[in-house]
N, C-alpha and C positions, 0 to 999 in steps of 0.2 A: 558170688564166687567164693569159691572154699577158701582157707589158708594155705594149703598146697598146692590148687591150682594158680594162685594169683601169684606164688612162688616160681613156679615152674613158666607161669607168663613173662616175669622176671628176667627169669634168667635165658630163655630164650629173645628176648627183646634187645636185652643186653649184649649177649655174644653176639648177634647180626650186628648191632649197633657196632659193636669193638671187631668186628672185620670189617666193615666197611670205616672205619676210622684210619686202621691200619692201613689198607689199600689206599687210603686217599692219602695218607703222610706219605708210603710210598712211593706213589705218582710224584709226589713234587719233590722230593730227594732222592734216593736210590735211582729210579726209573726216569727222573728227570734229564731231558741235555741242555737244559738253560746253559747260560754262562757264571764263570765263578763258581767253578764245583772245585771243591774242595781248598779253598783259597787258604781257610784258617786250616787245616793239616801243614801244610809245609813245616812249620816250624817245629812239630812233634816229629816229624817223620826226619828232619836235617840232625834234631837230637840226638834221634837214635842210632843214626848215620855216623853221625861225629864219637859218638862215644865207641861203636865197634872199630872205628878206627884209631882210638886210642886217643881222639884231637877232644877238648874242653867245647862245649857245648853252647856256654855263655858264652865264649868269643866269637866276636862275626868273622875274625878269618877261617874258624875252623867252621863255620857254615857256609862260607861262599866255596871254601876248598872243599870239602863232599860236595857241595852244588856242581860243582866245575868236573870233578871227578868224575862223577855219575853220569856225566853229560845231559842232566835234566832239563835244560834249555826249556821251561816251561812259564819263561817270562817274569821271575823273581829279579826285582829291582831295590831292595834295601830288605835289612837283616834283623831280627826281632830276638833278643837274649831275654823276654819277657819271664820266660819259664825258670824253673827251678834245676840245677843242674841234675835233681834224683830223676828226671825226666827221660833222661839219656838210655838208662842202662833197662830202665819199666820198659821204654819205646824200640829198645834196639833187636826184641823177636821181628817187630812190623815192618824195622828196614834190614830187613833180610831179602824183603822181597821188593822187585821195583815198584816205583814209586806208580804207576798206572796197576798194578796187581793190589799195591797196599789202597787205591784211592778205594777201590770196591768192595773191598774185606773192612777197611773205616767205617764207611757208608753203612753197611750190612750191621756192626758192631753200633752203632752210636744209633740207629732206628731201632735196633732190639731194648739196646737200654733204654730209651725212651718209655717205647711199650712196657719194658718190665716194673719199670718203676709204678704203674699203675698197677701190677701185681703183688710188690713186697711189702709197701707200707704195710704198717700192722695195724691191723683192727681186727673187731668182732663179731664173728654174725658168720651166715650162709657165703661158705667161701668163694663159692662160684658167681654169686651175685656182686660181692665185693669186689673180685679179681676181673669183669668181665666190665663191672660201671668203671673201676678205676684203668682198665685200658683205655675205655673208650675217652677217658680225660685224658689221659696221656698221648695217647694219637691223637688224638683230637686238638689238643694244642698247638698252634701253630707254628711259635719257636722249635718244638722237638724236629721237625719235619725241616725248618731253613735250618738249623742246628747240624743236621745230619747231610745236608747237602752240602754245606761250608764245611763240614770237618772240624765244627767247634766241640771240644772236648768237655763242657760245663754236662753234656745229658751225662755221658758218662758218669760226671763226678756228681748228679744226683742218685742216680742207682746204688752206687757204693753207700753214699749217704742213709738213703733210705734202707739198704740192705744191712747198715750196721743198726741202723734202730730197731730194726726186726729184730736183728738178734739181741740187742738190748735187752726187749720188750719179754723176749724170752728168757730171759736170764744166762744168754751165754754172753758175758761181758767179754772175755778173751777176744771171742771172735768179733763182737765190736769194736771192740780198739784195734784190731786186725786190718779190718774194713776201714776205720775213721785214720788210720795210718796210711793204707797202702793212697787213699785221696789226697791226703799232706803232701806226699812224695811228687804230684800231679801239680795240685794247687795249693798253697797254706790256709786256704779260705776254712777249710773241714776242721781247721783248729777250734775255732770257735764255738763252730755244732757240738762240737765235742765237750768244751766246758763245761755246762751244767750240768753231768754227770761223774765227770773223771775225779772230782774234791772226795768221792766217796767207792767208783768203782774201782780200784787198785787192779783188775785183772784188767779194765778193759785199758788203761795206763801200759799196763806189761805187755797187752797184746796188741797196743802201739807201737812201742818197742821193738818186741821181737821182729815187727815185717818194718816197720823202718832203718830199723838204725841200719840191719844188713845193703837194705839199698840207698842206704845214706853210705857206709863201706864202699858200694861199688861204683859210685859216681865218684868216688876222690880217686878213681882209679885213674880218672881224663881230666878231672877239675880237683885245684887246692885246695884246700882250708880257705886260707885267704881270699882265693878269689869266688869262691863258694858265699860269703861271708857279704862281701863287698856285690855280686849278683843281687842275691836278696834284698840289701839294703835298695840298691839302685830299682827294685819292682818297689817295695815300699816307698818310696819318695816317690816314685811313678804312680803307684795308685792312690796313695792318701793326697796329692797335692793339683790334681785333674779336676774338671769341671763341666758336664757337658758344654755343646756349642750354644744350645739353643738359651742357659743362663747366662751365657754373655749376652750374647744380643738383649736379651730382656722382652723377648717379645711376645710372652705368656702373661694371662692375670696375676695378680700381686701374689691371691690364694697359692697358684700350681707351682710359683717361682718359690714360696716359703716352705713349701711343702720338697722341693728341690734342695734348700738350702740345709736342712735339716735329716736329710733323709741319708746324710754321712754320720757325719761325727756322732749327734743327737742319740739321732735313732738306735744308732749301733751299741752306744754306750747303755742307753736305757736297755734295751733289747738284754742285752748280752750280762747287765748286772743283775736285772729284772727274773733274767732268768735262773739264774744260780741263786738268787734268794729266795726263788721257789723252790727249786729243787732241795734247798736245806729246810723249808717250811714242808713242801709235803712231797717226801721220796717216794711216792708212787711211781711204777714203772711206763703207767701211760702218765701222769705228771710229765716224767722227766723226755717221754717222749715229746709231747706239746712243747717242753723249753724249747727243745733241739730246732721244733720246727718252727719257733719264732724266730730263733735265729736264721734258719736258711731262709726265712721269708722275708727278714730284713736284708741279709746278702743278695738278694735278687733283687732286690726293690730301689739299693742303692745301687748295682753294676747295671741294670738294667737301662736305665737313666742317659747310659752312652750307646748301648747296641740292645737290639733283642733277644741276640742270640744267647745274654744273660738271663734272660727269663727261665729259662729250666731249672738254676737252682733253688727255687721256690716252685717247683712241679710237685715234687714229695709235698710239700703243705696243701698244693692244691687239692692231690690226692684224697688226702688225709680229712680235708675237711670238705670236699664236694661228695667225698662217698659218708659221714658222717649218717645224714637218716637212713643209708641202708644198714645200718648195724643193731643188734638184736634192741640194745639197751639204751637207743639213743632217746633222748626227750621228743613229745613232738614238737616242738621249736626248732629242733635242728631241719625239719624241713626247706621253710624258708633259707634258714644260713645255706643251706647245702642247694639247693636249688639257684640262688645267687650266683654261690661260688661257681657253680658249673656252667652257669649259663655266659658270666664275666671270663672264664677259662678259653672258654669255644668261640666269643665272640670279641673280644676287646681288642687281643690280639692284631684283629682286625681295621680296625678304627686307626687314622693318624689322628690325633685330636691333638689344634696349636699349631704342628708341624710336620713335617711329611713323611714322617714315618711314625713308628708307633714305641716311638721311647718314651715319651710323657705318658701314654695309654697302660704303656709296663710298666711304668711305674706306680700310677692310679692303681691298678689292677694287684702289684703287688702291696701298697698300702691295705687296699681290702683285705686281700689276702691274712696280713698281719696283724689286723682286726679281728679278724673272723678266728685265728688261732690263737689269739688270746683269748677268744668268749670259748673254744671248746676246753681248749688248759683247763680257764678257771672254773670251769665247770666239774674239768675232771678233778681237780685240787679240793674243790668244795665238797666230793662225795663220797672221796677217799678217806679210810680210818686210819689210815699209817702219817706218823707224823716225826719231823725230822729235831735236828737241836733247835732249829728257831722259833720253835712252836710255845717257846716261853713268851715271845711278844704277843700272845692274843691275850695276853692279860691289861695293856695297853691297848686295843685294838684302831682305838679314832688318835691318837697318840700317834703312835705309827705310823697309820693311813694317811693321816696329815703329812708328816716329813716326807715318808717318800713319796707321795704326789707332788709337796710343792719342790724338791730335790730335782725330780721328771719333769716339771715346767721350767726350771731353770735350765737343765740341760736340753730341753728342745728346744728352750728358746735361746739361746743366749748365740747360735748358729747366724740367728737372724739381725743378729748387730755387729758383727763380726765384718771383716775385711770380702768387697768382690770378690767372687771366685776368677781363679783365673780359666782360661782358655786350655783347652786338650793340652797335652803335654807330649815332650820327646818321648818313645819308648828307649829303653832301654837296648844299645846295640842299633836302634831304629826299626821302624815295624817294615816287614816283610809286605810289599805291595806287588800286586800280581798285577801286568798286562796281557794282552793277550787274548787267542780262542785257552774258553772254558777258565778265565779266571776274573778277576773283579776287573772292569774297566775305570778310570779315572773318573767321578763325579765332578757335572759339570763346575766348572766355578774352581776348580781345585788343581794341583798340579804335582808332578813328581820333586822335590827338590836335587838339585846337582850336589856332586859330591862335593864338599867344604874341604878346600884343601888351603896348605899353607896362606896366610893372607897377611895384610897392613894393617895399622889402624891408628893417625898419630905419630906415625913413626915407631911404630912396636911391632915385631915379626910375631905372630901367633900360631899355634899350629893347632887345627879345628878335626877333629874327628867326625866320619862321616853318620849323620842323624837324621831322620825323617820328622816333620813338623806336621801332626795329625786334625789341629785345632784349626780352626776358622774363625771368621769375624765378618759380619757383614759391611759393604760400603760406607762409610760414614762413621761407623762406631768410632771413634778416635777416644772419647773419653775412657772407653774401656782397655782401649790398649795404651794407652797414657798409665793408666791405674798398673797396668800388668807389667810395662816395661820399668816402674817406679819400684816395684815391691817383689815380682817373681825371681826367685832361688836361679844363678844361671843353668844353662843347658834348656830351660824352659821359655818357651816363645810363643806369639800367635802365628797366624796365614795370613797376612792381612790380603783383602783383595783389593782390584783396581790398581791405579796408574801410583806409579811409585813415590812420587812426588809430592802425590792428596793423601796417601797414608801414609807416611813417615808421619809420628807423634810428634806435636808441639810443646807437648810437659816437660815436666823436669829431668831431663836428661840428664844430668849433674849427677844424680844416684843411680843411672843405667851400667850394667857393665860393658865392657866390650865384647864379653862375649854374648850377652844380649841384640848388642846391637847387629852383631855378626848375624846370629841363627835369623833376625827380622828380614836384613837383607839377603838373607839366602830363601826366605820361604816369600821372595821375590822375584826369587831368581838370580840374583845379583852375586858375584865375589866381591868382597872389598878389594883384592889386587885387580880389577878388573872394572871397578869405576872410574880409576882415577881423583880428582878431584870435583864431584859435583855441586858446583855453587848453586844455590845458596847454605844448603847441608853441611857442607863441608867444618864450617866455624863450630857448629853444634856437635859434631860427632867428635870432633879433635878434644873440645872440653871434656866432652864426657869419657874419651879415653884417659886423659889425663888424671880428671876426677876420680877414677876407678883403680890409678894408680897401675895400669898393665902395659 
C-alpha cells in the first residue's frame, strides 16, 4: 500500500473511530437520565446567580438566598464557597437563564470542550489524522463523558489550557496568557501551567493581565478585597491540607500508598521547578510546551486521587503524547509510548484497582502519563539548537545531574516520613450535597451532617458555623483518628462510622480543640447542647475543653 493510500486509510479509520467515541460520551452524559446530573454545576451557576444580584458569592447566605429566590427546590442541602469569587461575574451570562435551560447549555459546552481539546493541542504532521486520533482520546475518555454529566468544570479548564499552548506554540504569547488568565479567573490551578514560560514571555504575562485583572475589577463589585483574600486563603488550607479516604484506612500495598503520599507536595515541587529549569536550559517552543504538560499532568495525578472527575486536567498531556507516533517527525519509539498511553487512556479509567472506584487507577494512569511527558520533553529538549541562560551548566554536566537528582530524591522522598495524612476535610462555606430525583444520592455508610448551631462544652457557650464533613474512616481505624484529632488545624475533622461510643478516640485528648471535638460529634450526628452529660465521656471531653483553654 502506497503512502497516500495508507494516509487516506488513516484518516478514515480515525474520524469513524472519533464519531463513534463522541456518540458514546454522549449517550452517557448529555443523552443520559441517570441520577446526579449536573450535581457539581450548582455551585458555578449560584456564583453567577449571586453576583447579578449584587450578593458576595463566597458567602453561603448569599447562595442559599438566590437558592431560595429562584425557587430551585432541586434538593441542595449545604453550601460549597470552594470557588474563586472571579467566578461570579465569568458565570453570571449562564444564570441568566434557569437553572433547567442552563443544565443543557452546561452539558452541551463541557462535551464539546472535551472533544475539542483532542483537537487543539499542537503538534505536527497531517492535520486531520492528528485532530481525528486526538478526538477519539478525548471522547474516549471516560472522565470527559462523567465530567459533563456532573457539571464539573475541570474539561473546561483543560481546553483553555490546551488552547493557550497552541497559541503559545505559535507564537502568539498575548493570547496565551489571555487564555492561561481567563482559567485563573475559574481555578488558580492554570497558574502553575503557566510558570515555565512566563520568567521570559512578558506578552503572554500582559495578556494575563489584561483578561484578568478586568474580571478581578468585576467581582469586587459583590466581594471585598478582604473577603476575596480570606476566600482564597480558606480553598488553600482546603486543598493543600486533604487526604483522600482510602490513605487513612491504609488499605492499599505499601507501593500505591507512597506513591499517594508523594504525589502532593513531592511531585509538584519537582514537577513545577523541574520544569522552569528546563525551560531556561532549552526555550524551545515545543520544550516549553512539554514543561506546561508536565505540569498539568502532575495536577491531575494529584486531584485525581479524591474524584475522577479530576482526571481531565491531564487530558491535554494525554492528547499530546497518545497522538505523538502520528506526527511527521516522531522517532519510531514513540510507537510503543504512544500506543500505551492510548490504550491506558480508554481503558484504566475503567478498572477500580484497591478500591471501588477508580481514583487509585487515575492516579496510576496519571503517574504514566507523567512519565511518558517527560521521555517526549526530553526528547524534544535534546533535538532542539536553541538554548537558554542555563545552558552554561553543560560544562559540568555529571556535576549537575548529580545535585538535581539527589535534590528530587530527597524531595520525593522526605513525603514518606512526614506526619499521617489526615482525613477529607471541611469545604470551605461546606460542600453543596444534592438529594433527590437527578442528583447525587447519599453513599451508603455516610450521612448529611445537621446544622451546628450554638453549643456547650465545659461550661463555654460556642458558636459553630454551619459545615459539611466530606472524609470517612472505616470501623475500627481509631489509631487514625486518634493521630488527626492530636494534630489536625480546627474546622478539620473525620466521619467517623458506627456506634458512637466505639469511635469516640482514646488518645490524647489533652491537645484536641473544642472545636474539634465539636465538628467529630456532629459528623455523628450529635449536638453538644443536646447530649447532655454522657458518662463515661464526659471527664475526657471537659479536660480537653479546658486544655484548649475555650
Amino acid at each position: 500500500m502506497s503512502v497516500s493510500n495508507r494516509r487516506t486509510a488513516a484518516r478514515v479509520f480515525l474520524t469513524v473511530a472519533a464519531i463513534a467515541a463522541v456518540g458514546w460520551a454522549a449517550s452517557q452524559s448529555v443523552l443520559s437520565d441517570r441520577s446526579s446530573r449536573m450535581s457539581d454545576a450548582l455551585p458555578l451557576y449560584l456564583y453567577g446567580a449571586a453576583w447579578l444580584e449584587g450578593l458576595s458569592p463566597v458567602a453561603q447566605a448569599s447562595l442559599k438566598q438566590v437558592y431560595a429566590d429562584r425557587g430551585m427546590d432541586v434538593g441542595a442541602a449545604l453550601w460549597s464557597t470552594l470557588y474563586p469569587a472571579t467566578v461570579g461575574p465569568l458565570f453570571a451570562p449562564f444564570a441568566l437563564f434557569a437553572w433547567e435551560t442552563f443544565t443543557r447549555i452546561w452539558g452541551v459546552v463541557l462535551l464539546a470542550s472535551g472533544a475539542l481539546v483532542g483537537a487543539v493541542v499542537p503538534r505536527k504532521g497531517d492535520r486531520w489524522t492528528l485532530i481525528a486520533g486526538g478526538v477519539v482520546l478525548a471522547a474516549g475518555f471516560a472522565p470527559v463523558a462523567e465530567a459533563a454529566r456532573l457539571g464539573q468544570v475541570n474539561v473546561l479548564l483543560a481546553l483553555l489550557c490546551a488552547l493557550g499552548m497552541l497559541a503559545l506554540h505559535r507564537d502568539r504569547d498575548g493570547v496565551a496568557g489571555a487564555l492561561f488568565g481567563l482559567a485563573a479567573a475559574i481555578k488558580l490551578v492554570p497558574v502553575f501551567v503557566a510558570l515555565p514560560f512566563a520568567w521570559r514571555h512578558r506578552k503572554a504575562v500582559l495578556g494575563g493581565l489584561a483578561l484578568g485583572l478586568p474580571v478581578l475589577g468585576l467581582s469586587f463589585i459583590a466581594t471585598s478585597p478582604p473577603e476575596f483574600v480570606q476566600a482564597l486563603q480558606d480553598t488553600a488550607r482546603f486543598q493543600t491540607t486533604i487526604a483522600p479516604w482510602w490513605m487513612i484506612t491504609g488499605d492499599l500495598p505499601g507501593w500505591a500508598l507512597a506513591l499517594a503520599e508523594i504525589r502532593h507536595g513531592g511531585l509538584g515541587i519537582v514537577t513545577v521547578v523541574g520544569a522552569g529549569l528546563l525551560s531556561l536550559w532549552r526555550p524551545d517552543r515545543t520544550v516549553l510546551v512539554g514543561a506546561a504538560m508536565a505540569v498539568l499532568a502532575w495536577l491531575g495525578t494529584d486531584a485525581v486521587a479524591f474524584h475522577v472527575l479530576y482526571a481531565p486536567l491531564y487530558l491535554p498531556a494525554i492528547v499530546w503524547l497518545g497522538t505523538w507516533a502520528l506526527e511527521d517527525e516522531a522517532p519510531k519509539w514513540a510507537i510503543p509510548v504512544s500506543l500505551a498511553c492510548a490504550v491506558g487512556a480508554l481503558g484504566v479509567p475503567h478498572l477500580d484497582l484497591f478500591v471501588d472506584e477508580a481514583t487509585v487507577s487515575g492516579m496510576l494512569l496519571g503517574y504514566a502519563v507523567w512519565l511518558g511527558v517527560l521521555v517526549r520533553t526530553g526528547h524534544a529538549a535534546w533535538n532542539t539548537a536553541e538554548r537558554g541562560p542555563l545552558v552554561v551548566l553543560e560544562r559540568w554536566p555529571t556535576q549537575v545531574a548529580g545535585v538535581l537528582g539527589l535534590a528530587s530524591m530527597y524531595i520525593l522522598l522526605s513525603p514518606l516520613a512526614a506526619e499521617p495524612p489526615r482525613p477529607e476535610a471541611v469545604m470551605p462555606g461546606g460542600e453543596i450535597h444534592h438529594e433527590g430525583v437527578g442528583f447525587v444520592e447519599p453513599p451508603e455508610g455516610e450521612r448529611d451532617l445537621p446544622q451546628i448551631g450554638p453549643g456547650t462544652l465545659g461550661g463555654a457557650q460556642v458558636d459553630w458555623t454551619e459545615l459539611s464533613v466530606v472524609g470517612r474512616l472505616s470501623p475500627g481505624s481509631r489509631q487514625a483518628l486518634d493521630h488527626h484529632l492530636e494534630t489536625a488545624a480546627s474546622r478539620w475533622t473525620a466521619l467517623g462510622q458506627g456506634d458512637l461510643a466505639e469511635s469516640v478516640p482514646s488518645g490524647p485528648l489533652a491537645r484536641t480543640t473544642v472545636e474539634e471535638l465539636t465538628l467529630f460529634l456532629a459528623a455523628e450526628g450529635a449536638r453538644l447542647d443536646e447530649l447532655g452529660r454522657p458518662e463515661p465521656l464526659w471527664a475526657e471531653w471537659s479536660a480537653a475543653a479546658e486544655s484548649a483553654g475555650r
